[in-house]
N, C-alpha and C positions, 0 to 999 in steps of 0.2 A: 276100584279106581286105580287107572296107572301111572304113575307120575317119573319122570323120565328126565333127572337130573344129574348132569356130568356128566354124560352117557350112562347114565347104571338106572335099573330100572327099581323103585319102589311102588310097592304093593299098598301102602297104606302113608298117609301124611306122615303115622308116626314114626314108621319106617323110615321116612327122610328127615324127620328132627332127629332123631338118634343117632343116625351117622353125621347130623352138623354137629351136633355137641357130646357125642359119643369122643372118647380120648381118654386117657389115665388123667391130663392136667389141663382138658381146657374149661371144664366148670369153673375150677382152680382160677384161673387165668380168667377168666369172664367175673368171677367173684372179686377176683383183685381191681378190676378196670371198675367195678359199683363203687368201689370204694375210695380209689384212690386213681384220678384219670385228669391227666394223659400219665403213663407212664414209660420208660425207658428200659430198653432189655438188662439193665444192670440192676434194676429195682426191682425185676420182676425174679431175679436171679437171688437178692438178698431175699425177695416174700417166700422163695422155692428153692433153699440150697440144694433140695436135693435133687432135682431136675438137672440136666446136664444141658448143656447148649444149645447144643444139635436139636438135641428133643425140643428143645422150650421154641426154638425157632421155626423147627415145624408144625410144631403145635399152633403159632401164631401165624405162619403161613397159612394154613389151613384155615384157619379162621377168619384171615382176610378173604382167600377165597369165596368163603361160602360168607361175605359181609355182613359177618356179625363183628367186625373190626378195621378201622379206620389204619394205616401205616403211613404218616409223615416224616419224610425226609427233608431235611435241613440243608441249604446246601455251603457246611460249614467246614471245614477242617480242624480236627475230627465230624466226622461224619457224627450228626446229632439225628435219632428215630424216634418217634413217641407214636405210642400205639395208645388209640382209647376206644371208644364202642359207638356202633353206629346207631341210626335210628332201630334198628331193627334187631341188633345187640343190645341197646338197654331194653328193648320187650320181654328181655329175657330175664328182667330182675325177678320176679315172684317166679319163677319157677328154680332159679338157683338160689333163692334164698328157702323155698321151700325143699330141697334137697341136702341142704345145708342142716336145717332145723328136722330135717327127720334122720340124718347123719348125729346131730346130739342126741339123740331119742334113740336110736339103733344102741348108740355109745352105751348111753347109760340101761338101755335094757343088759345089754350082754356083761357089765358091772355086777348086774343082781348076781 
């Protein structure tokens, strides 16, 4: 089956979940929004010091792209954004909390 999203062609369904949530930081960032939502690119930036900007924002662009993330603009001065999860971004809890709890279980095997 071929499925044909953004113009790029995937082979298998799985294929196309893996490049939406494929990324160094947006399980990360998906995990953050289960937990604490709506948030603010400054909050997401204390949960991820180590993320740099740039990355973290296209990290979140992306993921608005592909609507597993809601962006509201505020039309305030300063400019106020809170980003939290769509319907179809929080379908995504049991599989990033299960990735999560097999990331504790990795941890702790490689401890032994």
């Amino acid at each position: 089956m071929l499925v044909i999203y953004k113009e790029k062609e995937f082979y298998t369904n799985k294929d196309l979940a893996l490049s939406i949530i494929g990324g160094r930081w947006k399980i990360a960032l998906v995990w953050a929004l289960l937990h604490n939502s709506p948030l603010r690119l400054n909050q997401f930036q204390k949960l991820f010091p180590d993320i740099n900007q740039r990355t973290l924002i296209r990290q979140l662009r992306e993921l608005e792209e592909d609507y597993i993330i809601k962006r509201t603009v505020y039309p305030v001065v300063p400019p106020k954004v809170e980003y939290q999860l769509t319907e179809i971004g929080l379908s995504l809890e049991p599989v990033v909390n299960s990735i999560c709890q097999w990331g504790d279980e990795f941890h702790a095997f490689l401890e032994k």
